[in-house]
Backbone of each chain as ProteinMPNN parsed JSONL, in Angstrom:
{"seq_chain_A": "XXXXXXXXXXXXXXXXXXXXXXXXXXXXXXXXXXXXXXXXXXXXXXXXXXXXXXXXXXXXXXXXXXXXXXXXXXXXXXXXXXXXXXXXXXXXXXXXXXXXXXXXXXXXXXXXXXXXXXXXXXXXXXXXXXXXXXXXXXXXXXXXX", "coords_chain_A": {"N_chain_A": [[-12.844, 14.658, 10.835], [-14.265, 16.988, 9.602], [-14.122, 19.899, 9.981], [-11.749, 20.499, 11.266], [-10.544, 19.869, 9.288], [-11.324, 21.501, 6.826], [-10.873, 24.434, 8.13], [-7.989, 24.442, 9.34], [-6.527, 22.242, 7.771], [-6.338, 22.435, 5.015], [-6.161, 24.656, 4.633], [-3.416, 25.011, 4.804], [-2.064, 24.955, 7.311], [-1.767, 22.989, 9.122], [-1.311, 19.475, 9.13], [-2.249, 16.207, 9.051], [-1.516, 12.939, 10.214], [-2.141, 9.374, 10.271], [-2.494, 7.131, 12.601], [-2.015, 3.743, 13.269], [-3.684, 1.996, 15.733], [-4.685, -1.044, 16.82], [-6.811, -2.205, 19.485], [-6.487, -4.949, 20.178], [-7.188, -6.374, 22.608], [-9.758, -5.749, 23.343], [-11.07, -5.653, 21.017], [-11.647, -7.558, 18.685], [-11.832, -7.503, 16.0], [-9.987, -5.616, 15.259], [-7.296, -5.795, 14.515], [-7.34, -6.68, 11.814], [-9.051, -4.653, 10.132], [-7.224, -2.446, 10.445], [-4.947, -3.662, 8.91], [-6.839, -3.569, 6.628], [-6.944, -0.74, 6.395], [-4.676, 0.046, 5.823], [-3.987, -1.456, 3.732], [-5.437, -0.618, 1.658], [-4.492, 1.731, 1.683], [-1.924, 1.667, 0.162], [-3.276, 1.06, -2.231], [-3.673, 4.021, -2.53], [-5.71, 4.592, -1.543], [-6.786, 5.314, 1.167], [-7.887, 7.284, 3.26], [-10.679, 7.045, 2.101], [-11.503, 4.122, 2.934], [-11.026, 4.557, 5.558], [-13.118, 5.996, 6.438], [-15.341, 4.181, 5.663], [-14.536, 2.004, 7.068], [-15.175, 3.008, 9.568], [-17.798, 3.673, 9.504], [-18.881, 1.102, 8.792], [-18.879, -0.114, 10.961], [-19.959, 1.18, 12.807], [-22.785, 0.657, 11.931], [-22.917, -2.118, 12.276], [-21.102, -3.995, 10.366], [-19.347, -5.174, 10.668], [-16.518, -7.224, 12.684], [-15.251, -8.946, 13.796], [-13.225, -9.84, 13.085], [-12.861, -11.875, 11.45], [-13.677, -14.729, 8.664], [-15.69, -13.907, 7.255], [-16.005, -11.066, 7.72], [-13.897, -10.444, 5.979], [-14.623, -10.819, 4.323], [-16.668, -8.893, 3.96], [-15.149, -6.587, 4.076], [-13.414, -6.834, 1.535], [-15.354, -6.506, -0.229], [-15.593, -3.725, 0.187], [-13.899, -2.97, -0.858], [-14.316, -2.927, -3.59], [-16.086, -1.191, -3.756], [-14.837, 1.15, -3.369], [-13.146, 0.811, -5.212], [-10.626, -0.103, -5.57], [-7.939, -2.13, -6.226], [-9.058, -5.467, -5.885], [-8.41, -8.023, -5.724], [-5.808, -7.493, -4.909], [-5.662, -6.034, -2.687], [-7.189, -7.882, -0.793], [-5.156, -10.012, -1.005], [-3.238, -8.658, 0.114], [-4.061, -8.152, 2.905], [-4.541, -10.853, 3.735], [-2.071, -11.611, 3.771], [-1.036, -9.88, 5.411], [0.517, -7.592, 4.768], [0.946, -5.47, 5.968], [1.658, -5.49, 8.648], [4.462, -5.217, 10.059], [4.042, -2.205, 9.895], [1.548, -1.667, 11.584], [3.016, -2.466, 14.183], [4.741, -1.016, 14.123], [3.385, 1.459, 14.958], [2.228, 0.773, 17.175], [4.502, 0.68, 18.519], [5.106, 2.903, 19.117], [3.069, 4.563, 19.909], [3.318, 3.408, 22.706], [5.762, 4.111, 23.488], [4.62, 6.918, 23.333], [3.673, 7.234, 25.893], [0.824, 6.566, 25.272], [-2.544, 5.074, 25.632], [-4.944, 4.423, 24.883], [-7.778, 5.07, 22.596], [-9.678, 7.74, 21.262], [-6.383, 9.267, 20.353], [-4.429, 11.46, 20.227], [-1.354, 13.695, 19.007], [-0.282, 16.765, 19.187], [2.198, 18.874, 17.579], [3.609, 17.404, 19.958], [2.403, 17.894, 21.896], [0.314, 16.129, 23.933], [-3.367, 14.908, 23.41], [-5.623, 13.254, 24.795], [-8.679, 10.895, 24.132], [-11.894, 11.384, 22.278], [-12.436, 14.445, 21.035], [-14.16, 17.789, 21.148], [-13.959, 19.924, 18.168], [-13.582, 22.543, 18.861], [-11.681, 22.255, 21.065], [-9.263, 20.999, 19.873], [-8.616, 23.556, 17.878], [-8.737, 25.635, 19.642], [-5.946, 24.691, 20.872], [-4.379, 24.638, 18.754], [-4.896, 27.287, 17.61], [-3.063, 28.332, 19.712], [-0.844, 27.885, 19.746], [-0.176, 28.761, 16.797], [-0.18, 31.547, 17.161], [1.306, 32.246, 19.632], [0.149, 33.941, 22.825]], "CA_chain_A": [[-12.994, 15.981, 11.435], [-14.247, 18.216, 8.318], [-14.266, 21.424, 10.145], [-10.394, 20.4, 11.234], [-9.846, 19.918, 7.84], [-11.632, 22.612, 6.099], [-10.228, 25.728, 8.605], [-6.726, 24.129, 9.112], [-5.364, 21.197, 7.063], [-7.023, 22.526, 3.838], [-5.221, 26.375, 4.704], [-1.562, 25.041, 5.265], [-1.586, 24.888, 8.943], [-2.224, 21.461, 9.73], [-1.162, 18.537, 8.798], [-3.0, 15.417, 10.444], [-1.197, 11.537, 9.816], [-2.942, 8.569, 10.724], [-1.448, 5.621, 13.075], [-2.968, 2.215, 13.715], [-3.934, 1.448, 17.273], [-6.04, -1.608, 17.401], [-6.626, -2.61, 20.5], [-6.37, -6.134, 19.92], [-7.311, -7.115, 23.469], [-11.031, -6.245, 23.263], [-11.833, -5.46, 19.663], [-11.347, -9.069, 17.894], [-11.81, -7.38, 14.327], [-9.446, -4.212, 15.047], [-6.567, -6.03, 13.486], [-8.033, -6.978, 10.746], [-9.571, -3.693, 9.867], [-6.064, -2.131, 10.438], [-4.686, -4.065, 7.698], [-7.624, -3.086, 5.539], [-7.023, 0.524, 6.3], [-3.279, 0.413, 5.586], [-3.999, -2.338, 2.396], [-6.016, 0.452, 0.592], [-3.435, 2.911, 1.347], [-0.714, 0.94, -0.771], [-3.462, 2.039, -3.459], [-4.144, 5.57, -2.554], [-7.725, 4.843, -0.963], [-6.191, 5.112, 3.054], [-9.068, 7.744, 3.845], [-11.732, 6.729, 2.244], [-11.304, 3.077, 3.538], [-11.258, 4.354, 7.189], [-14.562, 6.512, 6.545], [-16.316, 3.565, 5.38], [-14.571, 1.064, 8.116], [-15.88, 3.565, 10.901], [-19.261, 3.493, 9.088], [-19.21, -0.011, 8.792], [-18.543, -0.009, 12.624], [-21.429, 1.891, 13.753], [-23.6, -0.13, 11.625], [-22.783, -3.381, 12.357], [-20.978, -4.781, 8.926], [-18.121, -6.667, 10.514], [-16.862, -7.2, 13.868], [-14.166, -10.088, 15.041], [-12.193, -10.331, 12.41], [-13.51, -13.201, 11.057], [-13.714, -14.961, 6.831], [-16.956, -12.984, 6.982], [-15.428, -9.458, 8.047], [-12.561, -10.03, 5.257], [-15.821, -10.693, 2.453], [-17.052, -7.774, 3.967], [-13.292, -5.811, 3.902], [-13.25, -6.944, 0.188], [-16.484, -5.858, -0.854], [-15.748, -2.231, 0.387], [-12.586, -2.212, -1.259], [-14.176, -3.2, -4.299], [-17.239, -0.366, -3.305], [-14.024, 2.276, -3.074], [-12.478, 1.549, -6.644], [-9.315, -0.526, -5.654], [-7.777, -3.952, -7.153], [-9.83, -6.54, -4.593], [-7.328, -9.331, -5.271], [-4.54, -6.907, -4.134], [-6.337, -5.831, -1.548], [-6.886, -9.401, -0.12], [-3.899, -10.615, -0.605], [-2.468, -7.658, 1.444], [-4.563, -7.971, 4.216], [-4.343, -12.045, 4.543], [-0.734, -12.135, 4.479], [-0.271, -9.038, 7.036], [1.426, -7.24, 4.637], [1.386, -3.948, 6.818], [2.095, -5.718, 9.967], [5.284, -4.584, 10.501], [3.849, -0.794, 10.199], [1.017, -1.908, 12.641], [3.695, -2.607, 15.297], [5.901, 0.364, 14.585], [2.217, 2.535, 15.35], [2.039, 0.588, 18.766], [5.565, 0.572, 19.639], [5.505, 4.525, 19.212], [2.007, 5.166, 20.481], [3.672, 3.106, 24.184], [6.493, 5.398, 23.726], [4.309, 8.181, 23.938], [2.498, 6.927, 26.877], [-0.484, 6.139, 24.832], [-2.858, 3.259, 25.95], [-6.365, 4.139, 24.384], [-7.996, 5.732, 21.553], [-8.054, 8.405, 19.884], [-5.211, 10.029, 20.874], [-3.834, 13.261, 19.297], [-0.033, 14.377, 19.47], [-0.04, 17.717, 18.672], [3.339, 19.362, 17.643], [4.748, 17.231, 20.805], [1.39, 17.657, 22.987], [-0.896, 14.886, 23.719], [-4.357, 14.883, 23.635], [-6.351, 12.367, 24.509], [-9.776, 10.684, 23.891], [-12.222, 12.206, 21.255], [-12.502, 16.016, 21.575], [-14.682, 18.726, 20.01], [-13.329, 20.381, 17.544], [-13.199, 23.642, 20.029], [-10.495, 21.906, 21.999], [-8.555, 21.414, 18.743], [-8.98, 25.169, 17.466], [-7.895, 26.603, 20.786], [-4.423, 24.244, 20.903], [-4.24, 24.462, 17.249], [-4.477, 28.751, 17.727], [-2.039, 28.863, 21.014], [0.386, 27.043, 18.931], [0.252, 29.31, 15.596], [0.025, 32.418, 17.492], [0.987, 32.413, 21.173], [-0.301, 34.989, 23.322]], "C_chain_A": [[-13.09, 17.01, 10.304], [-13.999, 19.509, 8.897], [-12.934, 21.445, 10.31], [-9.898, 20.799, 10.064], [-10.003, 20.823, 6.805], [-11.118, 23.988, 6.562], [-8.891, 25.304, 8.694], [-5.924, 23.119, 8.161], [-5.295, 21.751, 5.373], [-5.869, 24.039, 3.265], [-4.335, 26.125, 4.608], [-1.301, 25.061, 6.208], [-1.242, 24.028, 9.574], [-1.92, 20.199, 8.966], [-1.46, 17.727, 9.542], [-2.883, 13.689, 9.681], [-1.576, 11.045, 11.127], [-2.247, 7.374, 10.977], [-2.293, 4.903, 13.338], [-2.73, 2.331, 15.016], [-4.606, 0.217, 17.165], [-6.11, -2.185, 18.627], [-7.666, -4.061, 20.672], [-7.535, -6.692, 21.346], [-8.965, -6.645, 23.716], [-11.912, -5.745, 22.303], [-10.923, -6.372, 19.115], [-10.858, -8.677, 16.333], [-10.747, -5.973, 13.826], [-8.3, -4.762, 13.947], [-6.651, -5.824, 12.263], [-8.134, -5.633, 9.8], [-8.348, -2.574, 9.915], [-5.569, -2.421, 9.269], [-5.623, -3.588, 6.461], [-7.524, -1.782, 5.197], [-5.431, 0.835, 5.267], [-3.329, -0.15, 4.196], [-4.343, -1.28, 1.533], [-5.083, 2.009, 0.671], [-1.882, 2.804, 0.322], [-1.692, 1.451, -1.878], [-4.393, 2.966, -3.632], [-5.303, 5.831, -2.143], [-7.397, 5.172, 0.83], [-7.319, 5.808, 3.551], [-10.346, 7.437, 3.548], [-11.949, 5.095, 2.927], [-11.399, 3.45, 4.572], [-12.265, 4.79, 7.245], [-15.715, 5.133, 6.378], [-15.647, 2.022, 6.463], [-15.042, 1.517, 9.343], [-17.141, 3.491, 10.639], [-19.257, 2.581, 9.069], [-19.08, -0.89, 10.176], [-19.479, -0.025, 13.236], [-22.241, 0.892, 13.29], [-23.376, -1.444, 11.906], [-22.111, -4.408, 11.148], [-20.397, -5.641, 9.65], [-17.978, -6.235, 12.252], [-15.66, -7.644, 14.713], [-13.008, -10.372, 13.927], [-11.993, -12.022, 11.414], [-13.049, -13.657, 9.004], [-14.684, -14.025, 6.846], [-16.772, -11.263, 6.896], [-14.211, -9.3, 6.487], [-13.233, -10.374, 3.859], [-16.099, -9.314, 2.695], [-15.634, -6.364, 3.393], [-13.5, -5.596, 2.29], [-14.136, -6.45, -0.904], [-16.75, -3.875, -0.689], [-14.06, -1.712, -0.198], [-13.564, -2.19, -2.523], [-15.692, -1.501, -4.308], [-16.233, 1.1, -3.769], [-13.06, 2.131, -4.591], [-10.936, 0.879, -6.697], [-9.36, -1.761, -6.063], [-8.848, -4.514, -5.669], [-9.079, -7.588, -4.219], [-5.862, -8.931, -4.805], [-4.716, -6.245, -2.756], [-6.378, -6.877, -0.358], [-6.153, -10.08, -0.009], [-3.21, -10.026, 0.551], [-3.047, -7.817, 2.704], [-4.359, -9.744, 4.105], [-2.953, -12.446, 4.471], [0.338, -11.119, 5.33], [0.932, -8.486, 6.422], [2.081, -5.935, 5.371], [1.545, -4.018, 8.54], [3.078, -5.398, 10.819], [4.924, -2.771, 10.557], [2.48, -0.699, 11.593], [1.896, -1.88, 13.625], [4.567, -1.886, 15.385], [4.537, 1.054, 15.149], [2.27, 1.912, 16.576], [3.282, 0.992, 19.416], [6.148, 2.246, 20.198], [4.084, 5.066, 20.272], [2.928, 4.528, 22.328], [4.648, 3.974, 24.194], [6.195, 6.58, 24.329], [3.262, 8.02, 25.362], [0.922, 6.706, 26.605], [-1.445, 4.882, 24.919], [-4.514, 3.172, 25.71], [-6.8, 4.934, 23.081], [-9.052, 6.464, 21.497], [-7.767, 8.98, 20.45], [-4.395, 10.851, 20.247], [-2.243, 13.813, 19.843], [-0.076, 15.78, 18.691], [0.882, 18.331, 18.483], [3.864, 19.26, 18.946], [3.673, 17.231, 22.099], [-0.09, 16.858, 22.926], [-2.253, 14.945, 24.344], [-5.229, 14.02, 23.888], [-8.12, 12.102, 24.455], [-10.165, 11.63, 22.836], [-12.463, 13.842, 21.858], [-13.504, 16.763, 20.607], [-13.912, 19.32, 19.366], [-12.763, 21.991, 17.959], [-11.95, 23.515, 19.735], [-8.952, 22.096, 20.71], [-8.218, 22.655, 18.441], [-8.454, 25.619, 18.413], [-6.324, 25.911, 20.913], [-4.162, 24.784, 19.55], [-3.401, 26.163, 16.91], [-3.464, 29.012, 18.411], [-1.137, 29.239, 19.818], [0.841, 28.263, 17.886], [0.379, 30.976, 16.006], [-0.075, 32.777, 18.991], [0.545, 33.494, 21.968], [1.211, 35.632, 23.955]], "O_chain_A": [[-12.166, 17.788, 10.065], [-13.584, 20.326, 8.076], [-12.43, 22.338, 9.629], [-9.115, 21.709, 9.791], [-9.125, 21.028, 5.967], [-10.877, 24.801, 5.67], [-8.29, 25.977, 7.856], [-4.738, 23.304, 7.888], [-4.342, 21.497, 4.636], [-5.221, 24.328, 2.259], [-3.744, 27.102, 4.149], [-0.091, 25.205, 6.384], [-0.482, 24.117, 10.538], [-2.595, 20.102, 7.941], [-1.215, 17.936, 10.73], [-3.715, 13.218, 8.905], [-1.547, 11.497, 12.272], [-1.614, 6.69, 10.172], [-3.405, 5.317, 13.668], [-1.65, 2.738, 15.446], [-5.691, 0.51, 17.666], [-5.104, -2.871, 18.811], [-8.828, -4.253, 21.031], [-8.562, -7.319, 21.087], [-9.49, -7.446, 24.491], [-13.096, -5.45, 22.47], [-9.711, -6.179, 19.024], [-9.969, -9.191, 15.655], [-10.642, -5.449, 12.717], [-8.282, -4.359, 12.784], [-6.112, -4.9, 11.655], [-7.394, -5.526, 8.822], [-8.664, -1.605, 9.225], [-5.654, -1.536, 8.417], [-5.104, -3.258, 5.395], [-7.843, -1.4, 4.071], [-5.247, 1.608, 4.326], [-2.767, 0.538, 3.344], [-3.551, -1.0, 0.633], [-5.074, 2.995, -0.067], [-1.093, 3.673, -0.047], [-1.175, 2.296, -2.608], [-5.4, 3.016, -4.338], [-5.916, 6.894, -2.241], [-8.412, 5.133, 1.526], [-7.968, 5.137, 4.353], [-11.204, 7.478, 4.429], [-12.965, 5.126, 3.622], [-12.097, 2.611, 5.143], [-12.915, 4.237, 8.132], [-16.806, 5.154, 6.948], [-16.384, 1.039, 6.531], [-15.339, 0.7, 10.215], [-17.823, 3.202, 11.623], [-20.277, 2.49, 9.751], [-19.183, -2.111, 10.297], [-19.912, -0.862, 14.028], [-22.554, 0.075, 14.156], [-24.333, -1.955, 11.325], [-22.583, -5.538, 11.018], [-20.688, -6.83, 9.521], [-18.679, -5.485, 12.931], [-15.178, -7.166, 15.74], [-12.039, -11.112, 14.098], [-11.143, -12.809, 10.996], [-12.303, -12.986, 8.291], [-14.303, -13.038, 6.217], [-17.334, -10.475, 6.135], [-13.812, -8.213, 6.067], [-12.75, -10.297, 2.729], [-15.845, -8.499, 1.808], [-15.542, -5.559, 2.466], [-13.708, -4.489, 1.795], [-13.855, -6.103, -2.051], [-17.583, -3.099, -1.159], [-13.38, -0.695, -0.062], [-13.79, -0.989, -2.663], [-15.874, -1.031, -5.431], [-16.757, 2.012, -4.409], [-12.401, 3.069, -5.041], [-10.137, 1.174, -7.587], [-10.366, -2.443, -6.26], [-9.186, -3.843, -4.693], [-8.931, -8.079, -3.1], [-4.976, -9.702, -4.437], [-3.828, -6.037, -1.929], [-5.793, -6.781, 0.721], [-6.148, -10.888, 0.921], [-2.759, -10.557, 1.565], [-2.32, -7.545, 3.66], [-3.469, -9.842, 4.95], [-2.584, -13.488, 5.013], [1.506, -11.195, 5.711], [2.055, -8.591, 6.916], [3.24, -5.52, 5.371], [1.557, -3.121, 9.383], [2.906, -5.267, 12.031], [5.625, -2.101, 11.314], [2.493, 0.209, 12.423], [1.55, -0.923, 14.319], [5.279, -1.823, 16.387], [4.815, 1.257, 16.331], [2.415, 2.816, 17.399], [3.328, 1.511, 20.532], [6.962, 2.66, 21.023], [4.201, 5.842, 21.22], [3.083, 5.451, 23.127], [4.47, 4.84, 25.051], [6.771, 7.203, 25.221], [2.274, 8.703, 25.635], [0.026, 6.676, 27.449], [-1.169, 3.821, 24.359], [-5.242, 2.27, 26.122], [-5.85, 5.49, 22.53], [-9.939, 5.662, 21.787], [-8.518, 9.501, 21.274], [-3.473, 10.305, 19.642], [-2.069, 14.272, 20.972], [0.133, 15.745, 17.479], [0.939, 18.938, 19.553], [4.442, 20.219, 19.458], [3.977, 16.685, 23.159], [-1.1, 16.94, 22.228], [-2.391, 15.02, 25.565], [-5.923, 13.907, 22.878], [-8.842, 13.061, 24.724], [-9.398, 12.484, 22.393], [-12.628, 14.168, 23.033], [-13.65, 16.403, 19.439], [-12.823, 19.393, 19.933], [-11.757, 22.513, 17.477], [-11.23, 24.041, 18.887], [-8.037, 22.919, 20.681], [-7.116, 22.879, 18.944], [-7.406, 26.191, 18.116], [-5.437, 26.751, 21.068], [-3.388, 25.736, 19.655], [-2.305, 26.441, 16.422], [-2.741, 29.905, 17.97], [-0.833, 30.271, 19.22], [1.967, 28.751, 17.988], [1.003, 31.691, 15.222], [-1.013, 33.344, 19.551], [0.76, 34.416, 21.181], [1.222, 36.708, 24.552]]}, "seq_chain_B": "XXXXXXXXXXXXXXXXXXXXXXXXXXXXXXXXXXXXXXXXXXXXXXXXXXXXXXXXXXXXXXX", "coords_chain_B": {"N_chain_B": [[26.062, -24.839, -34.91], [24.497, -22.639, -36.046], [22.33, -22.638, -36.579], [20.492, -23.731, -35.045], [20.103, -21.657, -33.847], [17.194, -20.208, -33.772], [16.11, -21.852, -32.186], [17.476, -21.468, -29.756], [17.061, -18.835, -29.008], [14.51, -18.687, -28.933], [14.365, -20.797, -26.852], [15.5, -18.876, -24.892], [14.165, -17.025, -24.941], [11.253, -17.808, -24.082], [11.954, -18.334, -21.781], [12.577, -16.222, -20.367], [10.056, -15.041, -20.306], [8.494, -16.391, -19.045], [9.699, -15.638, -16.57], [9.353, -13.194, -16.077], [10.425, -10.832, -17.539], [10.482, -10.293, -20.154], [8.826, -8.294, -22.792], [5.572, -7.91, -23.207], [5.053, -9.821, -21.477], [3.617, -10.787, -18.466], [2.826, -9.499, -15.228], [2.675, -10.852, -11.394], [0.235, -8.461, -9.438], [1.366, -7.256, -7.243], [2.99, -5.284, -4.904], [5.578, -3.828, -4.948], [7.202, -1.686, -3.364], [8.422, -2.316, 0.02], [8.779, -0.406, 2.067], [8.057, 1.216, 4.958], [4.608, 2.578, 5.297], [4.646, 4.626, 6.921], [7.204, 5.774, 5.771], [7.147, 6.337, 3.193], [6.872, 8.823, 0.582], [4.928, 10.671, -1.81], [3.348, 10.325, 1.995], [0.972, 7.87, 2.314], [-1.131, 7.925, 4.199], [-1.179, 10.37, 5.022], [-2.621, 13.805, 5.282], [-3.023, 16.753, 3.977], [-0.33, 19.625, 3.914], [3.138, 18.646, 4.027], [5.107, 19.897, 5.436], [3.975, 21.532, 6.81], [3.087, 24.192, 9.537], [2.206, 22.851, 12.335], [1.37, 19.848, 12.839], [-0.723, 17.142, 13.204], [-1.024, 13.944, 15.288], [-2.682, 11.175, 14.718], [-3.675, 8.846, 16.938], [-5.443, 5.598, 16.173], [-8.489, 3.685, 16.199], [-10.122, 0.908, 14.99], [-12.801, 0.646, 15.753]], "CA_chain_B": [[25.475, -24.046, -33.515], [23.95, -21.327, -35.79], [21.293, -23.881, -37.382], [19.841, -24.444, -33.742], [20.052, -20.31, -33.096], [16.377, -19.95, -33.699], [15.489, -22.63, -31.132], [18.277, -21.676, -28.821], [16.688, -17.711, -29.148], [12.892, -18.581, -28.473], [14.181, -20.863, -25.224], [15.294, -17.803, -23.93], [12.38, -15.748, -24.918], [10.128, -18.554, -22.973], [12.907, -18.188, -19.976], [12.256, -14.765, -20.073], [8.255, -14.793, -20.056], [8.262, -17.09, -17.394], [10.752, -15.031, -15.214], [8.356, -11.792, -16.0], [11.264, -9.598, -17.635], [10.141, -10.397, -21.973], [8.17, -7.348, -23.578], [4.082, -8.4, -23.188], [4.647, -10.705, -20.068], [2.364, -10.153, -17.483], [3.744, -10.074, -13.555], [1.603, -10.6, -10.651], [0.176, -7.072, -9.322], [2.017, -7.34, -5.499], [3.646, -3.88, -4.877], [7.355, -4.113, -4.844], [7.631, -0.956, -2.152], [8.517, -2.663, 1.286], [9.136, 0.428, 3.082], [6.712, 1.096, 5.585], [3.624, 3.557, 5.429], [5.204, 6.347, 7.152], [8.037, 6.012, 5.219], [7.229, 6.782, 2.162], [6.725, 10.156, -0.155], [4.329, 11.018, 0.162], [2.934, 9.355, 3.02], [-0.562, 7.512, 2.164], [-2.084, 8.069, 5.702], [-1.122, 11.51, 5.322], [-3.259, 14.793, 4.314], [-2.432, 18.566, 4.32], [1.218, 19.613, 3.636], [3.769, 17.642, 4.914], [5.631, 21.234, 5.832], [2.71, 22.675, 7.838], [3.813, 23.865, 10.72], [1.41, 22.271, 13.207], [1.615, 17.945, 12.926], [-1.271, 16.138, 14.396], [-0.355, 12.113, 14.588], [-3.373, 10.445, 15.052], [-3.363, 7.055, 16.89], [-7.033, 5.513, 16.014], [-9.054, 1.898, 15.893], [-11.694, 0.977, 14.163], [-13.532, -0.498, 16.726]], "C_chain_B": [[24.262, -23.197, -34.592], [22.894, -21.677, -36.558], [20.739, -23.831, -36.148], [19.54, -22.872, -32.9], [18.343, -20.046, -32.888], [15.826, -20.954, -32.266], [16.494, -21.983, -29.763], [17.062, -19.514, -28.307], [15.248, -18.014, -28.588], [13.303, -19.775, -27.18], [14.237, -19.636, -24.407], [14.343, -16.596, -23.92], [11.399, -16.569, -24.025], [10.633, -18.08, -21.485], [12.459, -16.663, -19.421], [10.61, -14.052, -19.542], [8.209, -15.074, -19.307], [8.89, -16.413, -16.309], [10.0, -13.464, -15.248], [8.979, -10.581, -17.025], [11.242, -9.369, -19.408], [8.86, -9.403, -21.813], [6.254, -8.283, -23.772], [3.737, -10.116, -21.902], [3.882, -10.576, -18.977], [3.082, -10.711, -16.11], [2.326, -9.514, -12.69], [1.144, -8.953, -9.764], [0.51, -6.943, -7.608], [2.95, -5.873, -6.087], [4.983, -4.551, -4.379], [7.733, -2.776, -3.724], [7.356, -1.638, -0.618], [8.915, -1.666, 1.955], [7.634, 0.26, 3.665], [5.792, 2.354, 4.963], [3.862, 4.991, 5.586], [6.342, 6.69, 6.25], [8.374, 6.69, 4.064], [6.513, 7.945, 1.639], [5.846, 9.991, -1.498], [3.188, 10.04, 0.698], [1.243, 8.83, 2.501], [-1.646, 7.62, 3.0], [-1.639, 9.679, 6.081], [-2.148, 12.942, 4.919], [-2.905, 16.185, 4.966], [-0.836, 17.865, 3.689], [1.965, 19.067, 5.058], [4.56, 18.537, 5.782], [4.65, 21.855, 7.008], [3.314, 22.665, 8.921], [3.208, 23.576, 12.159], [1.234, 20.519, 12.526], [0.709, 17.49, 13.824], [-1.259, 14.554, 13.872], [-1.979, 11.891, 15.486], [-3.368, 9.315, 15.58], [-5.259, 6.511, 17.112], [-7.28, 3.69, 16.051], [-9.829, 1.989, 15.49], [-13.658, 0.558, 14.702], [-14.529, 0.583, 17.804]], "O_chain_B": [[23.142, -23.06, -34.1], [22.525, -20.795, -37.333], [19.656, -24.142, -36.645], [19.001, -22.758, -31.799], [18.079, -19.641, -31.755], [15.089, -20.438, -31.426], [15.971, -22.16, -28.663], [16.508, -19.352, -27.219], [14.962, -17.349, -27.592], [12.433, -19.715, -26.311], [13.438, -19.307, -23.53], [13.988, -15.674, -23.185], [10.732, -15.926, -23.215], [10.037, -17.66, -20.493], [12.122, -16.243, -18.314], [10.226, -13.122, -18.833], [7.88, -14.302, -18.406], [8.563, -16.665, -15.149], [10.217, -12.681, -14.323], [8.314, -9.589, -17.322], [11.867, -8.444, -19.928], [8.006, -9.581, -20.945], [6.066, -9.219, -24.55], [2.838, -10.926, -21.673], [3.542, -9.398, -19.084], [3.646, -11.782, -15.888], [1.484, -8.633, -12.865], [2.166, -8.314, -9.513], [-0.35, -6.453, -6.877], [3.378, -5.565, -7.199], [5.234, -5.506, -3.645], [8.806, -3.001, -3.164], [6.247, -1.531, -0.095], [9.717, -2.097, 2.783], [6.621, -0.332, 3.292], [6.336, 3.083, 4.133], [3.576, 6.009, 4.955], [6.478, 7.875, 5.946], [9.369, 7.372, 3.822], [5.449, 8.173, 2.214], [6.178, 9.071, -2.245], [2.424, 9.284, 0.098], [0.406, 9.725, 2.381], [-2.828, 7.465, 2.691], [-1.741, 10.137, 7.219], [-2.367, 12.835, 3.712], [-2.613, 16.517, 6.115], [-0.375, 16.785, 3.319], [1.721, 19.024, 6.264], [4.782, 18.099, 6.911], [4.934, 22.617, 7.932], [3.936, 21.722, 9.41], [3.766, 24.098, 13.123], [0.825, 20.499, 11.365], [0.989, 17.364, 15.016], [-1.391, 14.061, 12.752], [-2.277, 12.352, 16.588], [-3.037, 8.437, 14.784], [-6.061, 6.939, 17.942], [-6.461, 2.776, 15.955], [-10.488, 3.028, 15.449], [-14.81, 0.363, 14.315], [-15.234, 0.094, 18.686]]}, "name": "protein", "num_of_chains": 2, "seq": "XXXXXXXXXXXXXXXXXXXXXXXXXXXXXXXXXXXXXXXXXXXXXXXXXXXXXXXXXXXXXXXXXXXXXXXXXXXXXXXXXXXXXXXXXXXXXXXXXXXXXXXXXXXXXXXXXXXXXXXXXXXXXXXXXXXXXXXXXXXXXXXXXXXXXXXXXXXXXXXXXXXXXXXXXXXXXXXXXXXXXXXXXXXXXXXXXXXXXXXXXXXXXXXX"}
């Protein structure tokens, strides 16, 4: 969300952390790609790794989670500037698995059961939104009427 | 004993390489922080200030 990020997160207003969802039960490769997101955040790549696993989404790179998806995984770590063999290790022995299942066991907490889903200082938004919708909660919030 | 010090001195310099903790040993590159993600300072899945006073938590897939 650049415009998010360029009028609020960028100003001091906004702060915007990122939880795993995958929804295992009919995306095969979400796991997977979870771990890859969280692996490259152990070394400091966490955003660009999800820009280029959502681009590698749309396009078709990977898919089910497969050996093939975790050449692909490895080849976009190695694309983004991080170790590759720390990378791969982390993702095939699930080292961020336990933070995967704290992000679900909080997202069911919050009554959350699809994606993406937005808690805003305590109010939940769901599905994708324009950046409007944002901007007008975002304003209430910092200056109520 | 102090005839056998040089040998007794470079076992434990081997003991030591091998266990990672001798001066030019090399240890495998696995991160030693087991906290989780959110846990830690500062957060790696985080951006903006951590102070701001608006918090949006993302929950996302890749899929």
């Amino acid at each position: 969300m650049p415009q998010l990020t360029k009028n609020y997160v960028d100003t001091g207003k906004v702060s915007l952390e990122i939880h795993d969802f995958p929804l295992t039960q009919i995306h095969t490769g979400a796991l997977m790609a979870a771990q890859a997101a969280d692996c490259s955040a152990e070394q400091g790549q966490f955003f660009l790794m999800r820009k280029t696993l959502f681009d590698g989404a749309v396009n078709k790179e990977w898919h089910d989670g497969s050996l093939d998806d975790l050449t692909t995984f490895g080849n976009y770590a190695t694309a983004i500037g991080i170790n590759r063999a720390q990378f791969e290790s982390c993702v095939t022995t699930n080292r961020h698995l336990a933070q995967i299942k704290a992000d679900l066991a909080l997202a069911q907490q919050l009554g959350i059961n699809s994606t993406p889903a937005f808690i805003i200082n305590g109010r939940l938004l769901m599905g994708a939104q324009p950046y409007a919708e944002f901007a007008k909660i975002i304003d209430t919030m910092i200056s109520p009427p | 004993m102090q005839r056998f010090l040089p040998f007794w001195l470079g076992l434990l310099l081997i003991t030591l390489v091998s266990c990672g903790f001798a001066p030019g040993s090399t240890t495998t590159n696995i991160p030693n922080d087991t906290r989780l993600l959110s846990e830690r300072v500062p957060n790696p899945r985080l951006i903006g200030a951590a102070n701001a006073p608006i918090k949006i938590i993302e929950f996302s897939d890749y899929q």
